[in-house]
N, C-alpha and C positions, 0 to 999 in steps of 0.2 A: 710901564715904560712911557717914554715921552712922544709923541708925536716924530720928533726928528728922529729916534731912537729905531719907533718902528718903520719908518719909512727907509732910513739905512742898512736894516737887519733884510726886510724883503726886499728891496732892490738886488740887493748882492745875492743872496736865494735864486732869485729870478733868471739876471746875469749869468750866473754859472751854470743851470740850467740852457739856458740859451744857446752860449758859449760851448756846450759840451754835446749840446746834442741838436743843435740846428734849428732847434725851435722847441716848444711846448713850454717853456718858462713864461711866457707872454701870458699864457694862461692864466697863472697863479697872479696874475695884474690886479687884472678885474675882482677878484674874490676879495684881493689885500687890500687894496683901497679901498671896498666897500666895508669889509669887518673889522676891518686894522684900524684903520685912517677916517673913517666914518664921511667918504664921499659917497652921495645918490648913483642910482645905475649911469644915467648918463653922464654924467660928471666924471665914474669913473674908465668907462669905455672910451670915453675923448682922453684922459691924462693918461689911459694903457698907451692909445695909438702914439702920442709924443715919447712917452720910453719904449716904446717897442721900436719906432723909426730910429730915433739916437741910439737905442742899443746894439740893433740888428743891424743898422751900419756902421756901426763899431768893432764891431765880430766880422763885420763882412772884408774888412780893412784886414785883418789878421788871417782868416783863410785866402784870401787874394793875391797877400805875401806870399806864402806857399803853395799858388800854383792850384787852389783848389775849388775853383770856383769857373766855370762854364759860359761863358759870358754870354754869347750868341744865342747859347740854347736859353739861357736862365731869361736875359731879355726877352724874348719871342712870349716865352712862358707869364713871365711878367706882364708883358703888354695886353694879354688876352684877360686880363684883372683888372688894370686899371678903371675903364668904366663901370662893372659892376661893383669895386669897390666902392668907388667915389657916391654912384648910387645909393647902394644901400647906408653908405654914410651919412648921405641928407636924412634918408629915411628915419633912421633909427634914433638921431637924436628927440625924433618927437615922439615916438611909442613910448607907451605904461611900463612903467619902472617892473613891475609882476611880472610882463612879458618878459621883457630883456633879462629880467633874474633866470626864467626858467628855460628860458633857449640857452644861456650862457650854464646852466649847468648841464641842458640837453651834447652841448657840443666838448665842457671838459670830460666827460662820461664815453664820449666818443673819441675823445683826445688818447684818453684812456685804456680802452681797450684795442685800438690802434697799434700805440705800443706796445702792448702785453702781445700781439700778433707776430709771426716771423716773417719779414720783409725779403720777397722774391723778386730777383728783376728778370726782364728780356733784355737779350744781347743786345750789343748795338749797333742800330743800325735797322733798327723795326720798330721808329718811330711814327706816331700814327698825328699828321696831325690834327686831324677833326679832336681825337678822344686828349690830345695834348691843349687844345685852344680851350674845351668844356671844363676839363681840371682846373685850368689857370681860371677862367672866369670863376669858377665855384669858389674858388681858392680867394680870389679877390671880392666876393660877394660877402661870404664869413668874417674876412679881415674887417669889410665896412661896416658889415650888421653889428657886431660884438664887441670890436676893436680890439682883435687878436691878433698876431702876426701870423696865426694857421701854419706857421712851420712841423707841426706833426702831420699834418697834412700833403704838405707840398714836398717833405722829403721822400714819403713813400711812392706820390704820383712820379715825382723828379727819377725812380728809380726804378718804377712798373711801368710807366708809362714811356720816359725816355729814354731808359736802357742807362741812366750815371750809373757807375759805382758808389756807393754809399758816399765813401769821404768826399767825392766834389757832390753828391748830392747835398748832402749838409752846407758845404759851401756855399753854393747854387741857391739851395733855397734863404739865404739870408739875402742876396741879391732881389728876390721875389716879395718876401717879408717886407724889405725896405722900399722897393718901388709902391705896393698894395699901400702900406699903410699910412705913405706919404700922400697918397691920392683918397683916401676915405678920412685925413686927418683933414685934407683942405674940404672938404664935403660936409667936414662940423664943425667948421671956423663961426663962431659966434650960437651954437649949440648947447655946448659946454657948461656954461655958466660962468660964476665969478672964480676961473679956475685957482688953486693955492699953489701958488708956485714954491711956495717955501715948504711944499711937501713934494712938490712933485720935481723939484731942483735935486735934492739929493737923493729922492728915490732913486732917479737918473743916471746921478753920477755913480751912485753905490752899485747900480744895474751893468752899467759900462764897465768899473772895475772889474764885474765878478763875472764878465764877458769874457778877458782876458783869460783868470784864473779859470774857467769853466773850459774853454779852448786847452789850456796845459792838461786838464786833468784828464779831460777825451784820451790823452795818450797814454795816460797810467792805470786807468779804472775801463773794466770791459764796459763796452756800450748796451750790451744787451743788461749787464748789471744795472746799471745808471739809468736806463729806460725802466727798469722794474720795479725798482724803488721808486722814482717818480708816479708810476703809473697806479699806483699804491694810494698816492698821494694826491693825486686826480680824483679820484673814484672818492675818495674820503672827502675832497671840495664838493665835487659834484651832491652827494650825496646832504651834506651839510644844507646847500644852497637851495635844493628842492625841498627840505624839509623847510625850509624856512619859506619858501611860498605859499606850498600849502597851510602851513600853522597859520 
């Protein structure tokens, strides 16, 4: 396949992943453009963070319409991110490529078994917020280090820790996803390198589509399905990516 080919094929992959389950498509970014697309680590954790912000405020456009998205709480949560994003975002553009391969398969491995987990909440109304501000910064530190949008992350805290129900937690955390990655994207302005916009243009737009199409499918396909095959699929990145460190 061609270049434009494979960036159109994983965009949309990504997207509907995103789209359907509130985050962990972001994920499969990093791994695609480094094995697909043949971008370096850094290179490709600064062009995750640019589709993951355009996508995840794409998606966040269409749960918003429908009333499902938290704004107060999800802002609050957001905001305790933004500096640790931005942070580790200067940071990481200048660490060893080995590194960043093997934390970013440390954390889809974590993505991973996350999901395969069954997701319990407290009622609401016992929200704490010391252990809500420590989530969000985490949450926002991950985003920067890696340039993930941590939505398999922030959905479960958005739902143990602030008592959402599920469907506005998924909301909610793409309001999180897009603030975080917006603030560790400006953090590796001029990091990046000579980015390819002619890969990372229709990645984008293929990712946004299948944002859309991903949100539809939440409604037909159980989500604990949709998490398990994913999660299937994590464990099989991860596991690829470590092996290639060490070799």
């Amino acid at each position: 396949m061609t270049p434009l080919v494979l960036a159109l094929v994983a965009g949309a992959v990504i997207g509907l992943a995103l789209g359907a389950l509130g985050g962990g498509g972001s994920v499969l970014a990093v791994p695609a453009l480094i094995y697909l697309l043949g971008f370096t680590p850094v290179e490709a954790t600064t062009a995750s963070l640019i589709i993951v912000t355009a996508t995840s405020a794409t998606a966040l456009y269409a749960h918003a319409r429908d009333g499902n998205v938290a704004w107060k709480t999800g802002s609050l949560f957001a905001a305790a991110g933004i500096v640790p994003a931005f942070l580790a975002g200067a940071v990481a553009g200048r660490l060893p490529a080995a590194l960043l391969t093997a934390a970013f398969a440390a954390i889809a491995a974590l993505a991973a078994l996350r999901m395969l987990r069954p997701s319990g909440s407290e009622p609401p109304g016992r929200i704490r917020p010391g252990k809500a501000a420590g989530a969000g910064a985490g949450l926002g530190a991950v985003t920067g280090f890696l340039g993930v949008g941590g939505g398999f992350l922030a959905v479960p805290a958005l739902v143990s820790v602030l008592g959402l129900a599920m469907r506005r937690a998924v909301g909610t955390s793409l309001l999180v996803i897009t603030v975080n990655s917006l603030a560790a994207l400006t953090a590796r302005a001029g990091t990046g390198g000579g980015l390819q916009w002619e890969v990372i243009g229709p990645f984008t737009g293929a990712a946004i589509l299948g944002a859309w199409d991903g949100k539809r499918l939440a409604t037909k396909i159980s989500g604990a399905a949709l998490q398990k095959i994913f999660a299937g699929v994590l464990l099989a990145v991860a596991a690829f990516m470590l092996a290639d460190v060490i070799a």
